[in-house]
Kinemage of the C-alpha trace (Angstrom):
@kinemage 1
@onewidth
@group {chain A} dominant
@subgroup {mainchain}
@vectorlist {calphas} color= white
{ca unk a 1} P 75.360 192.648 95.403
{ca unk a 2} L 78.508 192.771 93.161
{ca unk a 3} L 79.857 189.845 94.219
{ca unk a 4} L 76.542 187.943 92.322
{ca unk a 5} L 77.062 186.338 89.006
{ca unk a 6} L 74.338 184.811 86.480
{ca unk a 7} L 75.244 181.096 85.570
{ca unk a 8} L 74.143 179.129 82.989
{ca unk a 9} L 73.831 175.126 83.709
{ca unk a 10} L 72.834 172.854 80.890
{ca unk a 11} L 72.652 169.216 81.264
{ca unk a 12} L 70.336 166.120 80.743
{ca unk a 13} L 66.990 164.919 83.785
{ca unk a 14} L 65.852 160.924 83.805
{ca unk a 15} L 62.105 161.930 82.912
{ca unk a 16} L 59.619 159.573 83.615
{ca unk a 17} L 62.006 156.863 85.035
{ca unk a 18} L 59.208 154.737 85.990
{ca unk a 19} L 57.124 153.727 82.729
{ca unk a 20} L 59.003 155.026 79.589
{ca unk a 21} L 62.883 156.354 80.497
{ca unk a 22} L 64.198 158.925 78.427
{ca unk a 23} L 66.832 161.757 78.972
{ca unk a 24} L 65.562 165.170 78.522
{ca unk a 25} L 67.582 168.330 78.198
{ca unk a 26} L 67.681 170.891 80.324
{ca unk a 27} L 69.041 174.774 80.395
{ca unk a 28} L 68.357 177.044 83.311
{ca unk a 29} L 69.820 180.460 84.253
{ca unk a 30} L 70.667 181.031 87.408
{ca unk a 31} L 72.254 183.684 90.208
{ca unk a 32} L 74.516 182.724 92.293
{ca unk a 33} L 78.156 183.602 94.045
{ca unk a 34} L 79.828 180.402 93.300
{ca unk a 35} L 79.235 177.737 90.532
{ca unk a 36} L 78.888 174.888 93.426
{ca unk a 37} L 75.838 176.764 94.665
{ca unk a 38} L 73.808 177.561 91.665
{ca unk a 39} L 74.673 173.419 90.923
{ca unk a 40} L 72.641 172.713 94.196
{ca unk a 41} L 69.386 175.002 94.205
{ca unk a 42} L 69.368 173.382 90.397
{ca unk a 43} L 69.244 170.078 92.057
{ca unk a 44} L 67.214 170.914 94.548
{ca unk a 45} L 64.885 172.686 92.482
{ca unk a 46} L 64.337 170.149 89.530
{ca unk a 47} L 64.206 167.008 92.251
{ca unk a 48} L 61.533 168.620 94.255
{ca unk a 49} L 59.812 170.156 91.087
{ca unk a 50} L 59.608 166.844 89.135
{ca unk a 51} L 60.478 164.000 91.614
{ca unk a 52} L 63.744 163.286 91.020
{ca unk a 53} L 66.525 161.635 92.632
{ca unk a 54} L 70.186 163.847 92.288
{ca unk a 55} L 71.819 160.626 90.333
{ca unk a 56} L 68.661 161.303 87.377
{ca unk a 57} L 70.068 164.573 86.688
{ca unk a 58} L 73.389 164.984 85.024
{ca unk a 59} L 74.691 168.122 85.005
{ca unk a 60} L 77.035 169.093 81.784
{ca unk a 61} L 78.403 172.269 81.457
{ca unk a 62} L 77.590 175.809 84.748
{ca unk a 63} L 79.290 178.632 82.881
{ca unk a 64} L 79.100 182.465 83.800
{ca unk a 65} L 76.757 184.841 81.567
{ca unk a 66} L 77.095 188.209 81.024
{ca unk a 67} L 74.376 190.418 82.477
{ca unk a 68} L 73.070 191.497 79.062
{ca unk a 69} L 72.776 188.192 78.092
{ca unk a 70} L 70.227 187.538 80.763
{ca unk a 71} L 66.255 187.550 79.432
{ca unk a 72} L 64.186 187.037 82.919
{ca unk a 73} L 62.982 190.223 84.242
{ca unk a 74} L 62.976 188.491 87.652
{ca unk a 75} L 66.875 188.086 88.354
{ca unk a 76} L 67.890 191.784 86.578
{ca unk a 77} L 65.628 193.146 89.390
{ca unk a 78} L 67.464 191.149 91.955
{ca unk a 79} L 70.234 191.626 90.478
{ca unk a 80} L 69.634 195.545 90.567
{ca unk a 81} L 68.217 195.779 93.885
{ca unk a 82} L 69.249 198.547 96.613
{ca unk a 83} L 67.130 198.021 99.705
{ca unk a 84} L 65.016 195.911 101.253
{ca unk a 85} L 61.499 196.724 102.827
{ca unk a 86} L 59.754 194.711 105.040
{ca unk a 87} L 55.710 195.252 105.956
{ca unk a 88} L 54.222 194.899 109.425
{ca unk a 89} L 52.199 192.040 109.337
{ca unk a 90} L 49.736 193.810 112.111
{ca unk a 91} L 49.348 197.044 110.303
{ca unk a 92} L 48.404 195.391 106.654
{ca unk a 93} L 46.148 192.573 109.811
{ca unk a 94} L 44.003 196.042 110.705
{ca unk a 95} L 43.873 197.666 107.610
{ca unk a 96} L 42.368 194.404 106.879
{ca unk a 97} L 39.854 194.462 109.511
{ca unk a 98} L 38.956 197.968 109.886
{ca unk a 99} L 38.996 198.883 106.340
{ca unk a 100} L 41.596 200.597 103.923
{ca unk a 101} L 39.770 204.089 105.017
{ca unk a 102} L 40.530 204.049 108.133
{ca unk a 103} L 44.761 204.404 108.035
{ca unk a 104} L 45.554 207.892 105.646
């Protein structure tokens, strides 16, 4: 995962286009390869999270961020991470059913 760099994207969301318009600011660190991709889950993300259409959200400024610059926990262990293990859906499906006991 050394190809994956933390962005930083500030810019301005139409809240509440409806009743009262106003602009509010936004800043949102995110991981990405490229700055056109981290640009797109951040439009995806705030439009589905508050119901917004891509042309109420301006986006000013995606820069790269140093790693030590990052503060969520949740991306340096991403960031960080050497394997990946899945779970077998059946196995956790019995332990389930039969009890925790019964698998040592």
């Amino acid at each position: 995962m050394s190809d994956i760099k933390f962005f930083k994207i500030t810019g301005y969301m139409l809240i509440s286009h409806d009743k009262n318009p106003r602009w509010q600011k936004f800043e949102i660190i995110r991981m990405g390869s490229k700055p056109e991709d981290v640009v797109e889950r951040t439009l995806s993300e705030l439009g589905s999270r508050h119901k917004l259409k891509r042309y109420h959200i301006r986006v000013e400024r995606v820069e790269e961020v140093p790693e030590d610059q990052v503060e969520e926990l949740y991306y340096l262990q991403l960031a960080h991470l050497n394997e990946w293990e899945a779970y077998d859906a059946h196995k956790v499906w019995r332990k389930y059913k039969l009890g925790w006991g019964a698998f040592k």
